[in-house]
N, C-alpha and C positions, 0 to 999 in steps of 0.2 A: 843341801848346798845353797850357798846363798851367793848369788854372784855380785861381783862391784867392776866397777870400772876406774881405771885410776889415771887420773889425767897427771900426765908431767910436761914440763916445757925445758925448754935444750939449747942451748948456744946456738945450734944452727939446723938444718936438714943432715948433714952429716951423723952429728951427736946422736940426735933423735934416732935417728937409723940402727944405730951401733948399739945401743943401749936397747932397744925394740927388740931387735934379733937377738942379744944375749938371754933377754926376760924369753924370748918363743924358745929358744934352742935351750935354753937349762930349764924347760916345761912350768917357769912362774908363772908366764900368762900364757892365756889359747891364741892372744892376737894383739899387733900393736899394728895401727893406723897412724900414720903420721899426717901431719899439715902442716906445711911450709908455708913461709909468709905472712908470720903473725907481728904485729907490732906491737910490745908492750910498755907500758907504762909504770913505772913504782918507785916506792921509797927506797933510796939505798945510801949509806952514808949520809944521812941527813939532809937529803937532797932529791926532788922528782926526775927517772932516769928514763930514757928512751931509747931503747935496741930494739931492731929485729931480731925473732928467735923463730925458736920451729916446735911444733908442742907432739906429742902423741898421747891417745887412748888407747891404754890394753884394757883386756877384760880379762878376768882371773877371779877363783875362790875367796870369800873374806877371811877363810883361812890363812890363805897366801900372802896378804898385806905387808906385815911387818918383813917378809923376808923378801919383798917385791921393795919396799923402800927401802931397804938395808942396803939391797944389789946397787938400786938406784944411785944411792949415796957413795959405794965403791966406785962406779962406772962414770960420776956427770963431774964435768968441770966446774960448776958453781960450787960456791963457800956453801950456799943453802939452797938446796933447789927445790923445788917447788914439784912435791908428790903428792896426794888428796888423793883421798879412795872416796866414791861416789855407789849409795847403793842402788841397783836395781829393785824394784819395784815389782815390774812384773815384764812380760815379753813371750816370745816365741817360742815355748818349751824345749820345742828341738835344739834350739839356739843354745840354750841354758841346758840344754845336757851338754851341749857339743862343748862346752866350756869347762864342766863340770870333766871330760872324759880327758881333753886334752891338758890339761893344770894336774902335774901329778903328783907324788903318790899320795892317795886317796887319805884321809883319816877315819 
């Protein structure tokens, strides 16, 4: 099992929440962490834009990825939003089973 961690950012703390809880309760990720109060900066229509937003990390299977953006892309209000799976390295073993147990069913 390889674990990754996949960071997305959200309209707002709301968003972030709602879309967090679907990925834990339909078991695509063991955990979403949210952070409120992020300020972002980027291109968008041709132009440098500035909002507040709210980002979360879950952690989940790199098996899980593509149906963890897929979810993501039903669920966010943005035209494109911003999902990045990130791999772990290494960590806690227990940690990485307990992620490993809760992302289900197994392959």
């Amino acid at each position: 099992m390889a674990a990754v961690f996949v960071y997305v950012t959200a309209r707002d703390r709301a968003e972030a929440l709602a879309i967090g809880r679907t990925l834990v309760q339909e078991r695509l990720v063991a955990c979403a962490n949210v952070l409120d109060g992020v300020r972002s900066l980027y291109w968008w229509d041709g132009a440098v834009q500035e909002e507040d937003e709210a980002l979360f990390v879950a952690k989940t299977r790199s098996e899980l990825v593509d149906a963890v953006v897929a979810r993501v892309k039903e669920l966010h209000s943005y035209e494109v939003p911003c999902v990045v799976a990130l791999p772990v390295a290494a960590g806690n073993p227990d940690f990485l089973d307990w992620i490993s147990a809760e992302t289900g069913p197994q392959s």
